[in-house]
N, C-alpha and C positions, 0 to 999 in steps of 0.2 A: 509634169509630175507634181502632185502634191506639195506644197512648202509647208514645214512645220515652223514657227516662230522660235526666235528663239528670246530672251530676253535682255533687255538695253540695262546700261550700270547703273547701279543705284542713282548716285547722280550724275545729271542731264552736264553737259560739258557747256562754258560758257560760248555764248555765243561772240564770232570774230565780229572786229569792225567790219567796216561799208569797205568793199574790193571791185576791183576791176574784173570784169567778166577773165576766167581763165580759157581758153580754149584750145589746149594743147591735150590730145590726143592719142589715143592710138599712138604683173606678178613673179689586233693584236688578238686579235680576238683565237681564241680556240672554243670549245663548247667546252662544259663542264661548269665547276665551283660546283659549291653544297647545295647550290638549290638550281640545279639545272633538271627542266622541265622535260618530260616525255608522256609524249600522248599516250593513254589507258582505256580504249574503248572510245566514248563519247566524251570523257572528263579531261582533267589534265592532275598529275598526280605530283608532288614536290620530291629530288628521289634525298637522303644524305641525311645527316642527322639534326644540320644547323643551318640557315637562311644565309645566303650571300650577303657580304658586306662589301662597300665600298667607299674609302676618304670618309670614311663614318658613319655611313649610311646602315641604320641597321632595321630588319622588321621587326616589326612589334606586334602585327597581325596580319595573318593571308584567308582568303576565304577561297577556295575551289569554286568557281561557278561556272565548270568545262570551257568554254570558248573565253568568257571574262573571268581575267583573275584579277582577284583585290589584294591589295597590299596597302597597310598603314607603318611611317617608317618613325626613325626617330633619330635625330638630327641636330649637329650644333648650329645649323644654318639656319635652322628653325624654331621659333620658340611655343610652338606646339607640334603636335603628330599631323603631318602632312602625310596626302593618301596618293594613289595612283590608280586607275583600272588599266588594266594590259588584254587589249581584242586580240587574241590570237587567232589564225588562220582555219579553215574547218580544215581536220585533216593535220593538225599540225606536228610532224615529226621530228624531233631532236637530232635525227642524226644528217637531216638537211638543214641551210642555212635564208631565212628569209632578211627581207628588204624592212625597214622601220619609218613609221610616219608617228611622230612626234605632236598633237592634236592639242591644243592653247586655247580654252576658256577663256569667255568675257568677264566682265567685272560683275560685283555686285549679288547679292543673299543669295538670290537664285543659280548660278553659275557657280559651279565646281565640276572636281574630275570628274562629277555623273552627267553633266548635260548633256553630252553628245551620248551618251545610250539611250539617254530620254526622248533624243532628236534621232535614233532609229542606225546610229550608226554599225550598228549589226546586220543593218537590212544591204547598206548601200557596201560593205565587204564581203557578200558570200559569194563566192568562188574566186575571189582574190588571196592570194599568195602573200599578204602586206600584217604585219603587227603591228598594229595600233596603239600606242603608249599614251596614255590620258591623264596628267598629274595635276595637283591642286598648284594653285598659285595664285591665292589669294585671293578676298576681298576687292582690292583695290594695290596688287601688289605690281602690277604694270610689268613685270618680268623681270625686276630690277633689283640690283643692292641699295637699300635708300641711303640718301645723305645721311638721316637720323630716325629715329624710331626711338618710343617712348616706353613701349611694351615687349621688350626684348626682340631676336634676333628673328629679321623679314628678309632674308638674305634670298630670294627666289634666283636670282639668276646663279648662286651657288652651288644649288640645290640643284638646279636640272641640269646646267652643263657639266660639272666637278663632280658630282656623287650619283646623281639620277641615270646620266647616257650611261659612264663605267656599270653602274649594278644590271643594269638592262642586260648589257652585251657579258656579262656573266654569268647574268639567271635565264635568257634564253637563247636561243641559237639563231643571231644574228649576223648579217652580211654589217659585220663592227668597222666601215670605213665609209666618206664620202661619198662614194655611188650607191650605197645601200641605205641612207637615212634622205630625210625629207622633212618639213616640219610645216603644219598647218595653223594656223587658229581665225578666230572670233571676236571683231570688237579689239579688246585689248589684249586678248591672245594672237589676233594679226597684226600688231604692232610688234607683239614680242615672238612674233617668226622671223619680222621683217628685220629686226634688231639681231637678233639671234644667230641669222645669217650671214650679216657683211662684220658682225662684231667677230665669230669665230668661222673665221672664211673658209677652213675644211671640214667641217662637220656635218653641213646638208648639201645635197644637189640637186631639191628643188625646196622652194617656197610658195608657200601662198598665202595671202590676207583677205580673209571672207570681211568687209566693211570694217577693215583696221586702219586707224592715221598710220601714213606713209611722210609725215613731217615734220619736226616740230621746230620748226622755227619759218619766221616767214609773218602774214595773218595767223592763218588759219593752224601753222603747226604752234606758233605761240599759242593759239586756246588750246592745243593740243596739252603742252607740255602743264600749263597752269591746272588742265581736268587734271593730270595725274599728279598733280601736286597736292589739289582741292582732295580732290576723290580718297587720296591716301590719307591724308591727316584727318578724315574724316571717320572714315571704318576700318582702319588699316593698322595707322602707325603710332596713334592714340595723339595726335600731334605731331608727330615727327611728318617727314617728306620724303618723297623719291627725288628730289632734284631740291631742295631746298631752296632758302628764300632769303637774300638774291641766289639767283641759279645758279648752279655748281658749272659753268660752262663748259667743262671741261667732258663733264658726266654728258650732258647735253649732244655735244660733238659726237660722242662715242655713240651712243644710241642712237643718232639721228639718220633713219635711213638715207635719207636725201645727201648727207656728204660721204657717201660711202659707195656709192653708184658703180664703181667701178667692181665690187665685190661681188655685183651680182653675175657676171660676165661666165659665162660658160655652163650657167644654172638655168632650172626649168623656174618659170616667173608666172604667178595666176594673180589676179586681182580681179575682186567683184565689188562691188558698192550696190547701195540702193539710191533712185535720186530723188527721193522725198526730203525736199528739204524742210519740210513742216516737221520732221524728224531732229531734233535737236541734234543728236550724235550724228546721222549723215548731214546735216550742216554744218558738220565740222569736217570731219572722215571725206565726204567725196573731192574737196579739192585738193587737199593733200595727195588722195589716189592720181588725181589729174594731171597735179605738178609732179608728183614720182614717175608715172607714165611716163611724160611727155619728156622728164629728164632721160629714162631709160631710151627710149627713141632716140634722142636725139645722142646720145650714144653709139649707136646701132645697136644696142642689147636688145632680140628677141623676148620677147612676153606677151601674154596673155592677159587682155584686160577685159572687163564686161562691167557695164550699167544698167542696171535691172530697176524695171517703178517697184514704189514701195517702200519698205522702212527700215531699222537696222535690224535684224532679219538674219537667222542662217535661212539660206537658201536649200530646198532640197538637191533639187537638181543640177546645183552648182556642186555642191557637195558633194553627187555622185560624179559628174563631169573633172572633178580635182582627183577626187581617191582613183579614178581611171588615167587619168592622165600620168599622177604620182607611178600606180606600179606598171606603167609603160615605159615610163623614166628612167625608175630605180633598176640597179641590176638583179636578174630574177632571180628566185627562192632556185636553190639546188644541190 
């Protein structure tokens, strides 16, 4: 199938020292609130007089566009109006309950909650029964509350676990528990699935990271941690940092998928990488992927991993291969 590219973060992640070859191996709900959705023909229609809120989460703008709805919200967690696009299912009826895949942009001007529509994600969901939820997060926001920020309030991981999942499972008719949510991303949106995951251990039941570091500590997860250090004080935090300098080790621990391994256990696990390493960012990303693998193995945790030539890269067909496997996963729309 076709690959569409997708785009690497503004900037390139330092490159690790000189390493050792790695070669380990073989990824309350009720329906209603004011703004619960019901299908109208081919559109989708808001019913109530006033927009769902939740933990402060309020909209400030929706736009109808039948299958994709926009929302722009407004938020003390945020110090501008962050957006979201929501793929709903064709067909989608309010008074059944569907499965939720949570979709994480990579870094950088190009990436935001639009990418994956640009990347065709409408094509790879039809006749799939899965909501799609696609929110900003950042520049260079790594999915994280940073140590410090200079330009007011970058609070991204508040934003989507605290205010963003509650408004969802309010404003559409969602299977609102563990078996019915999943989260995916890209780059530095599959870092913060992978985080996302063993940080709030019932929230998804599957994950996956299309060419996201899986380390940051070690070689290679040190340049990890340093890119999102670099990357944030750069276009992000106007100076400030996600992990600060010296590093918050504490912050570090907690987001580090690598000491949380055990969280993944009883979860669906996808990992894809590209192995160009003339690719700055999969010269960082692939062995990270490698040593998370080959921790999860050694383990026994079941996962799914793939090495595909080529560059940092969403993948098409990896793409369609995840969203197939997600709503096989998840428990079905009904």
């Amino acid at each position: 199938m076709t690959q569409k590219p997708d785009h690497p973060m503004t900037l390139d992640p330092p490159r690790p020292p000189a390493r050792r070859a790695i070669n380990r191996r073989s990824m309350l709900k009720g329906m209603g609130g004011a703004a619960a959705l019901a299908a109208v023909g081919g559109g989708v229609s808001v019913a109530g007089a006033a927009p769902a809120q939740a933990a402060g989460l309020s909209v400030v703008e929706h736009q109808d566009g039948g299958r994709m709805q926009y929302y722009r919200f407004s938020t003390p967690s945020i110090g501008w109006n962050p957006a979201v696009n929501v793929l709903l299912p064709d067909g989608y009826n309010a008074a059944r309950r569907y499965p939720v895949l949570y979709l994480l942009h990579g870094g950088g001007s190009d990436n935001d909650f639009r990418i994956f529509d640009k990347l065709g994600i409408r094509d790879v969901t039809v006749g799939r029964e899965l909501i799609v939820v696609m929110p900003d997060g950042g520049l260079a926001g790594w999915y994280c509350n940073p140590v410090s920020s200079n330009v007011g309030p970058r609070n991204w991981e508040t934003f989507h676990i605290d205010e963003l999942i509650p408004w969802v499972d309010s404003t559409f008719s969602t299977i609102a528990e563990f078996s019915g949510r999943a989260v995916s991303g890209f780059s530095m949106g599959g870092f913060g699935a992978l985080k996302y995951t063993a940080k709030y251990y019932g929230h998804f039941a599957s994950v996956s990271s299309h060419s996201g570091p899986a380390d940051l500590r070690g070689a290679e997860g040190s340049a990890v941690t340093h890119w999102a250090n670099v990357s944030s004080a750069a276009v992000e935090l106007g100076g400030g940092m996600v992990y600060g300098a010296p590093w918050d080790e504490a912050r570090v621990s907690a987001d580090n998928p690598m000491e949380h391994i055990e969280s993944y256990r009883g979860k669906r696990i996808f990992l894809v990488c590209g192995t160009e390493t003339l690719d700055p960012n999969e010269l960082v990303v692939l062995p990270t992927q490698r040593t998370f693998g080959g921790a999860l193995e050694a383990a026994g945790i079941p996962h799914e991993r793939f090495e595909d030539p080529g560059a940092h890269i969403v993948r098409r067909d990896r793409l369609q291969q995840d969203i197939d496997g997600i709503v096989a996963h998840l428990t079905k729309a009904g």
